[in-house]
Backbone bond lengths (Angstrom), bond angles and torsions (degrees), N, CA, C in turn:
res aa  C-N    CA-C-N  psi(-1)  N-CA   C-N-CA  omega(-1)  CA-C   N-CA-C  phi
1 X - - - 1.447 - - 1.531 108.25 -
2 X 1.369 113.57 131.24 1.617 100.44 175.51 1.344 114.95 -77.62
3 X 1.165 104.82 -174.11 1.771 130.00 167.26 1.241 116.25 -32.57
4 X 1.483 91.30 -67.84 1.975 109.11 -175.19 1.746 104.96 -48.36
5 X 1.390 96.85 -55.60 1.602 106.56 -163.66 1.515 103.82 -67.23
6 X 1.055 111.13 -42.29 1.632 114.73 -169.80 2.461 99.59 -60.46
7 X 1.252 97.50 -44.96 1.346 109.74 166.97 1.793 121.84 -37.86
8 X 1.468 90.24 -68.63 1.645 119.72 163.91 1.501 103.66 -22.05
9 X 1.554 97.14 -86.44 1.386 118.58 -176.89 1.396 113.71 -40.88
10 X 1.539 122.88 -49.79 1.510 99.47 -179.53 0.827 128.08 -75.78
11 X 1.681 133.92 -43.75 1.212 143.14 143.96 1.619 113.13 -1.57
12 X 1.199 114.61 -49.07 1.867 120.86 -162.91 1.724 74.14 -92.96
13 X 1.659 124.43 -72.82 1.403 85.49 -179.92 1.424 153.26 -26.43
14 X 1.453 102.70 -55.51 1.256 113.78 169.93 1.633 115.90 -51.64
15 X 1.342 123.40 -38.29 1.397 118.75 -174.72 1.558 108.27 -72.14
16 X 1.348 124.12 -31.17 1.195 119.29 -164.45 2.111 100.09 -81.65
17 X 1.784 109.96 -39.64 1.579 89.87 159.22 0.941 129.38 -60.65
18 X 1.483 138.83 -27.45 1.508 132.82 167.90 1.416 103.25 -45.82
19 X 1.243 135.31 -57.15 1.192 159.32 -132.58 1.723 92.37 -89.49
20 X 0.971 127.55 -55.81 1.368 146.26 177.97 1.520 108.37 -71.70
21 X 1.089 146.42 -15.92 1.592 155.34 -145.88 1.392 90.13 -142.47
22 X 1.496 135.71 -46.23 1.497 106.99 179.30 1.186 105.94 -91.33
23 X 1.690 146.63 -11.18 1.253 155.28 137.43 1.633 116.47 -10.15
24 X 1.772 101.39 -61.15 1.453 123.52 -161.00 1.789 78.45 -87.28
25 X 1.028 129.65 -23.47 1.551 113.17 -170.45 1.728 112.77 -72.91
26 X 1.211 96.48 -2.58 1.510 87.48 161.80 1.330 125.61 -113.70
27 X 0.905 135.89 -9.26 1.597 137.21 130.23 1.482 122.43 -48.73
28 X 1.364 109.83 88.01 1.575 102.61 -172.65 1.794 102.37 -150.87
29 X 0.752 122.36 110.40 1.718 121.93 163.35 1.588 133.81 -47.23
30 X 1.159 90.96 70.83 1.559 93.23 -170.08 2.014 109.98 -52.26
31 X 1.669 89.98 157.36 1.947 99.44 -169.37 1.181 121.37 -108.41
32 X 2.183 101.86 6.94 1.312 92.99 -169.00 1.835 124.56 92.55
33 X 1.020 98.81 -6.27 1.645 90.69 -174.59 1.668 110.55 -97.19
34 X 1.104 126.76 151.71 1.212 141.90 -131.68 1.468 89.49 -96.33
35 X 0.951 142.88 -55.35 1.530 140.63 150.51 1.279 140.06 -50.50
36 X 0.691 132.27 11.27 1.626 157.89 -126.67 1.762 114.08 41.29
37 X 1.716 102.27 -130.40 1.088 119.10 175.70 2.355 95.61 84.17
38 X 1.432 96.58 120.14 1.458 116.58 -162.64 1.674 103.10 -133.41
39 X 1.456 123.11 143.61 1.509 121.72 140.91 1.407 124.01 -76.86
40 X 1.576 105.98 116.89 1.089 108.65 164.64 2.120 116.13 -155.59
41 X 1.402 84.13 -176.79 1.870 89.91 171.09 0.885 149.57 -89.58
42 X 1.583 102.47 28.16 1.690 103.15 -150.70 1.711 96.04 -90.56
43 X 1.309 131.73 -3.62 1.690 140.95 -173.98 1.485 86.41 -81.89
44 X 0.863 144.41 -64.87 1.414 143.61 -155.21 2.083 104.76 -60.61
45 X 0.727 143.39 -32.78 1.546 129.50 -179.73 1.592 94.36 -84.24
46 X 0.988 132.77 -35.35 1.913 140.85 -168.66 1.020 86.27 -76.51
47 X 1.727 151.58 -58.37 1.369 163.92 -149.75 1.805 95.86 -50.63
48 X 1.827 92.02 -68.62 1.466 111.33 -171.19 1.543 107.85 -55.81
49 X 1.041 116.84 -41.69 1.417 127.28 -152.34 1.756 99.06 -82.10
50 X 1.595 113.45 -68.75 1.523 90.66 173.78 1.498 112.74 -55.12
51 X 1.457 150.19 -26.22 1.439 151.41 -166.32 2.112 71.78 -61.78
52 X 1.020 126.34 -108.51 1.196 129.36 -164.55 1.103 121.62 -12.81
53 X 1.300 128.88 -59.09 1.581 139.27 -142.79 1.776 98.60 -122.83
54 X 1.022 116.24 -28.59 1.641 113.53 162.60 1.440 106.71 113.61
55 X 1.347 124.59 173.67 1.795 114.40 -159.29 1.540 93.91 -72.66
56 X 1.551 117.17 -38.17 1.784 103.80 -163.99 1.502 105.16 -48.90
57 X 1.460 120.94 -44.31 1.423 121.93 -154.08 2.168 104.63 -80.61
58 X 1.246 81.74 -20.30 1.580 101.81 -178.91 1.574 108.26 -81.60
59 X 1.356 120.49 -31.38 1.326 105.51 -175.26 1.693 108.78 -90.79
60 X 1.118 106.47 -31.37 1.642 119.06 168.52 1.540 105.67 -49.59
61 X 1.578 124.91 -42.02 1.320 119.38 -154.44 1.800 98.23 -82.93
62 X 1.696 99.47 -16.81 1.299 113.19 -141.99 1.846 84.01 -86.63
63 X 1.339 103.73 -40.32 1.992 113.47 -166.59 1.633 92.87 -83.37
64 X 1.427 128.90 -20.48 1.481 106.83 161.59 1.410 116.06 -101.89
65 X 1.360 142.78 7.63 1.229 128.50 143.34 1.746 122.07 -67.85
66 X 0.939 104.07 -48.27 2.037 121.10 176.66 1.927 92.39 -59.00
67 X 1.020 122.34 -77.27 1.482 90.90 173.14 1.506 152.32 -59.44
68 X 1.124 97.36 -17.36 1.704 120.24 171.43 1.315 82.57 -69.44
69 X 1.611 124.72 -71.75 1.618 115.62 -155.67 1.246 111.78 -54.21
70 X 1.265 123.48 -53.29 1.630 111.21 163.02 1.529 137.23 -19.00
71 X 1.477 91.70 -53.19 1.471 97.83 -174.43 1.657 110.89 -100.38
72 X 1.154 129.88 -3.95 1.316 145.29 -153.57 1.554 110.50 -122.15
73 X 1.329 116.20 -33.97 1.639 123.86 -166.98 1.762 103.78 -121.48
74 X 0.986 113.70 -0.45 1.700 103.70 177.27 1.485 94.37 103.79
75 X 1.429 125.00 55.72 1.439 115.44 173.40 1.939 130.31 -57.44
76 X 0.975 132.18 128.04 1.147 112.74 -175.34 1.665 118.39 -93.39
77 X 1.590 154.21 109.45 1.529 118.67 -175.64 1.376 97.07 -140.87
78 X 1.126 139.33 159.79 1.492 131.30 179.31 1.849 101.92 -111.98
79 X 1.274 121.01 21.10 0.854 122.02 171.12 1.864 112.36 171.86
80 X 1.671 122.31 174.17 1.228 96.77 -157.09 1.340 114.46 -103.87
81 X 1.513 106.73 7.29 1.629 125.09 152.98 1.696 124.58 -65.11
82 X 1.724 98.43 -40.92 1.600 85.09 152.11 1.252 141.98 -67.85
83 X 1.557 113.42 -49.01 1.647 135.52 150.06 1.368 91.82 -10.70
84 X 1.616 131.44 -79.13 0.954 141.03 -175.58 1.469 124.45 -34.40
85 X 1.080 103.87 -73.09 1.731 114.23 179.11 1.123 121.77 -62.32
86 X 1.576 113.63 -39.95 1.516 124.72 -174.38 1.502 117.97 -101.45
87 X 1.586 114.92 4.43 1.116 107.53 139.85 1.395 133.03 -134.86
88 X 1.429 114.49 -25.78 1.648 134.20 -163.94 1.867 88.06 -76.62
89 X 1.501 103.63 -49.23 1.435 87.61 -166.84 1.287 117.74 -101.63
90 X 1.483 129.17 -30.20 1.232 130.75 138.74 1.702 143.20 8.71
91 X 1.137 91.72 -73.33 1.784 127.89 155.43 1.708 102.46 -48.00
92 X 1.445 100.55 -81.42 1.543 106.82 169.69 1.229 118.72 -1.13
93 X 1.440 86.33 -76.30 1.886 94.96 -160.01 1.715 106.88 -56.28
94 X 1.176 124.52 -59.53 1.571 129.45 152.95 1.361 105.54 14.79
95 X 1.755 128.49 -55.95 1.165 136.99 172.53 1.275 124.55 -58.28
96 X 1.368 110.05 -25.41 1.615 102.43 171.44 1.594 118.41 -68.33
97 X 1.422 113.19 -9.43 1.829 101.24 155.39 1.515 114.13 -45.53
98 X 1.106 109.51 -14.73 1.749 105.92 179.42 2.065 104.62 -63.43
99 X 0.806 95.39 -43.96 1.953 99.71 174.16 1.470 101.38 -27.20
100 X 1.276 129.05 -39.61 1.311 125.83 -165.60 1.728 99.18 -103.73
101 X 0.963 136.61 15.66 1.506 137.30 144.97 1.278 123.81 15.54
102 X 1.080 109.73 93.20 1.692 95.63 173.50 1.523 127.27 99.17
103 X 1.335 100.49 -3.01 1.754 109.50 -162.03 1.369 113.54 -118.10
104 X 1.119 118.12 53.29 1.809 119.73 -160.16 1.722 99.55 -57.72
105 X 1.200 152.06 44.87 1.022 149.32 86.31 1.508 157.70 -40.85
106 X 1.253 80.65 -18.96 1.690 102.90 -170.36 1.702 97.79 -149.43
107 X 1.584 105.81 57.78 1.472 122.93 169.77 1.495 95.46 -102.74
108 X 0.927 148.76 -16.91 1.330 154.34 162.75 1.602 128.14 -68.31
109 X 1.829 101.36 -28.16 1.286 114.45 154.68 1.760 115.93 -79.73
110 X 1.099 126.24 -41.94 1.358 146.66 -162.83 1.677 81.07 -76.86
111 X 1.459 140.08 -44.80 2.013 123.11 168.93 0.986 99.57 -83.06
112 X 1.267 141.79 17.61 2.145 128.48 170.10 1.929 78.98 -107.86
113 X 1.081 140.52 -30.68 1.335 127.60 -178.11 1.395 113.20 -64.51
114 X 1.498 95.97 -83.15 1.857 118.70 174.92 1.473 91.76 -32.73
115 X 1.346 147.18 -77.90 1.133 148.10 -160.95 1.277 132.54 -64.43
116 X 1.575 116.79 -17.33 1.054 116.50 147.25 1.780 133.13 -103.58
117 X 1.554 96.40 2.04 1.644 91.75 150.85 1.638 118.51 -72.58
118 X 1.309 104.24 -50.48 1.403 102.00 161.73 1.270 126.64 -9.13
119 X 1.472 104.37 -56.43 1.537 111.34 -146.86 1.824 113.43 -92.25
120 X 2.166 85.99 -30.25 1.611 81.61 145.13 1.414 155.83 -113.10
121 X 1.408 99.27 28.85 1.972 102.21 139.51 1.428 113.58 -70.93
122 X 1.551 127.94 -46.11 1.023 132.02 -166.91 1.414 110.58 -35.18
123 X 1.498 118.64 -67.43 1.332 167.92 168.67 1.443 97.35 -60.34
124 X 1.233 146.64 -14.13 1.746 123.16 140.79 1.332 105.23 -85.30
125 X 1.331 121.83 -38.13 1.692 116.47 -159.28 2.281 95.06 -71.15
126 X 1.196 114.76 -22.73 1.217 109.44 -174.44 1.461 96.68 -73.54
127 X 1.565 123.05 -64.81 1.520 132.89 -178.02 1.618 100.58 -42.87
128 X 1.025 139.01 -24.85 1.693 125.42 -145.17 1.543 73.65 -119.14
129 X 1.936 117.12 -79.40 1.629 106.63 -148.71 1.434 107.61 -72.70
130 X 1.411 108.22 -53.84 1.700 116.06 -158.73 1.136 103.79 -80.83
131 X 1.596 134.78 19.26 1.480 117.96 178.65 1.878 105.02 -87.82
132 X 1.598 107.43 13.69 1.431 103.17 159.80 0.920 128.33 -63.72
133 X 1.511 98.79 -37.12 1.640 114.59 -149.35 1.302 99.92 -118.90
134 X 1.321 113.24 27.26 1.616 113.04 158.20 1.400 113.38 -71.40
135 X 1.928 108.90 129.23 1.375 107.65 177.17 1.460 112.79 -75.45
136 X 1.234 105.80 179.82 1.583 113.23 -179.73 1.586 120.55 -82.00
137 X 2.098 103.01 2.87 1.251 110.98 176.74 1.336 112.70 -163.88
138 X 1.201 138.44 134.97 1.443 142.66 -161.74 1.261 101.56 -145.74
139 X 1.009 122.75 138.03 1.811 149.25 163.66 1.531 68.13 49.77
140 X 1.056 140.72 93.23 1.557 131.75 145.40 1.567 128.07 47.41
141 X 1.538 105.22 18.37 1.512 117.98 167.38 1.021 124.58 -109.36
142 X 1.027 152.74 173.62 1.398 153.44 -171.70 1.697 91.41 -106.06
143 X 1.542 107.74 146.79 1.598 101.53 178.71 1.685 93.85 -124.49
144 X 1.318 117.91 153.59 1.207 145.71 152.46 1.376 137.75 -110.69
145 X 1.374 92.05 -34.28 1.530 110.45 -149.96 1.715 90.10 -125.31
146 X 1.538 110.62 117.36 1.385 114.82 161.57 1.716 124.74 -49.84
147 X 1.796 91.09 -40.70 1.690 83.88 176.80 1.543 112.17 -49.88
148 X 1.075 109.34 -59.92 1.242 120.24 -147.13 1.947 105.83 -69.84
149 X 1.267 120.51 -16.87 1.235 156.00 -158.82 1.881 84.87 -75.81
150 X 1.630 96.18 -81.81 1.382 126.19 179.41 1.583 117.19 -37.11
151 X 1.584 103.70 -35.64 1.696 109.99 -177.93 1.354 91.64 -71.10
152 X 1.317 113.74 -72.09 1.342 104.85 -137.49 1.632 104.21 -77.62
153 X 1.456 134.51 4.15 1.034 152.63 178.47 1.626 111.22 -65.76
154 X 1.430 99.11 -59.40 1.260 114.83 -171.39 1.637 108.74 -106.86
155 X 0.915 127.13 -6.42 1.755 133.86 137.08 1.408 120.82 -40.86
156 X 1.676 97.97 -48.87 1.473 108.26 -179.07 1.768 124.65 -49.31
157 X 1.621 116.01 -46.69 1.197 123.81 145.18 1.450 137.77 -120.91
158 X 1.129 90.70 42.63 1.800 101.07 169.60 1.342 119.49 -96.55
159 X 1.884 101.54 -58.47 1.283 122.27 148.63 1.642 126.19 -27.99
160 X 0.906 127.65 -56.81 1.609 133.39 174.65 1.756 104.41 -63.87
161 X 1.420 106.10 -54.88 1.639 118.16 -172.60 1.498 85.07 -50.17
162 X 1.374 127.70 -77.83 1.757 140.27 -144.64 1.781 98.88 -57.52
163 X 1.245 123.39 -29.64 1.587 112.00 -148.87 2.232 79.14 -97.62
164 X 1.709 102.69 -28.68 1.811 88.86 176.73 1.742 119.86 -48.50
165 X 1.730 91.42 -51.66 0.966 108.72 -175.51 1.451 124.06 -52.39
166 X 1.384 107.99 -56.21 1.877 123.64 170.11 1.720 107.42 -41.82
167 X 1.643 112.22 -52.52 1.004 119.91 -171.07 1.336 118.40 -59.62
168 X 1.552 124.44 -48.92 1.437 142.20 172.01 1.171 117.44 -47.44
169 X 1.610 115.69 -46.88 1.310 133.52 -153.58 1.853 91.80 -95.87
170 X 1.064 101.00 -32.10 2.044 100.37 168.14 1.640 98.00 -54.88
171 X 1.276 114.65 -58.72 1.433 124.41 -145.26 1.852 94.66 -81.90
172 X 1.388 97.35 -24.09 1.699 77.56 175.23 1.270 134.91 -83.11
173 X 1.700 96.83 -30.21 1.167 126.30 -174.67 1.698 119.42 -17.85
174 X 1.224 108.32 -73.04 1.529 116.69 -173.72 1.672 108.95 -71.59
175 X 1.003 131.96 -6.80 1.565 136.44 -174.39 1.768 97.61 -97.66
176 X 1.466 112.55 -18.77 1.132 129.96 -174.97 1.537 126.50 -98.80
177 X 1.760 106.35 11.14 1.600 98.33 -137.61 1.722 86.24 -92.24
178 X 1.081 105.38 -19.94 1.950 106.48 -175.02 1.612 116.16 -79.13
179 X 1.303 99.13 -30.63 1.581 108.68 159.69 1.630 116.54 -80.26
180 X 0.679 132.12 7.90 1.543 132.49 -168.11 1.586 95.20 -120.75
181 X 1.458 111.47 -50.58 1.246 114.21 178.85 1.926 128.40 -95.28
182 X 1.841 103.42 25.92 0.736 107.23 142.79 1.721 108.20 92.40
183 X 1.457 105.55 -11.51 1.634 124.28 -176.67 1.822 114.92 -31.80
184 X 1.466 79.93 -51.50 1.557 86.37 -178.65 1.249 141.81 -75.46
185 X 1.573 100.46 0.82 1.199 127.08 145.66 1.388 164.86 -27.74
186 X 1.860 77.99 -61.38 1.435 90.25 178.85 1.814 109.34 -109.50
């Protein structure tokens, strides 16, 4: 396959996970939290996709799903620095499962990556924006401290989201290993 085509192809890949990730973004179990933040699947098609195509193509897929979802799925932001963090770049990071490139074995490492970059934008945009609107009590603690506000905030569904994702991306892994490694390619 040449250059051009191999280009082609990801590109249309990439559009069809966007496509698939703001799809799955409405299936999501919301937790109740006053800002949002939901369990769901939308990490898992971005997961596969940078694992294949590598973090550049993964973080691109990752900064146009997080803004589409914003504007496309019921975005929530109280300003356009959150918008920003909590979704444009958020999403993003998701793409750094691309680090693990090529290795459909360790697609399960490549969603403990993506998923925990994720988790820290999440976890600055809480410390930096929402440490206004920290209540005076969360899960039954007394809060002071934005950090600590921000962890367990975004623990609350990150944590659940990250272990779907790890889990899926274990279970796909080997059914996945010729697509990951590009078979269909050549």
């Amino acid at each position: 396959m040449t250059t051009q085509k191999k280009k082609v192809r990801m590109l249309a890949e990439g559009a069809l996970v966007v496509a698939m990730s703001i799809v799955l973004s409405y299936i999501e179990i919301p937790i109740g939290l006053q800002y949002g933040g939901s369990i769901d699947f939308v990490m898992i098609p971005m997961i596969i996709y940078a694992v294949r195509w590598g973090a550049g193509s993964g973080l691109l897929a990752g900064l146009a799903f997080g803004t589409l979802k914003f504007f496309l799925a019921g975005g929530v932001a109280v300003n356009w620095q959150s918008m920003l963090l909590d979704y444009s770049l958020a999403y993003m990071m998701v793409g750094l499962a691309g680090l693990i490139r090529n290795q459909p074995g360790k697609v399960w490492l490549g969603a403990v990556i993506g998923c925990f970059g994720r988790f820290v934008i999440h976890y600055i945009s809480g410390v930096t924006i929402y440490a206004q609107y920290m209540p005076p009590v969360f899960m039954g603690l007394n809060m002071s401290s934005p950090v600590i506000y921000s962890l367990l905030y975004n623990l609350s569904y990150m944590l659940p989201s990250s272990i779907i994702a790890v889990i899926c991306c274990l279970a796909l892994q080997k059914k996945l290993s010729r697509y990951i490694l590009a078979e269909d390619l050549r």
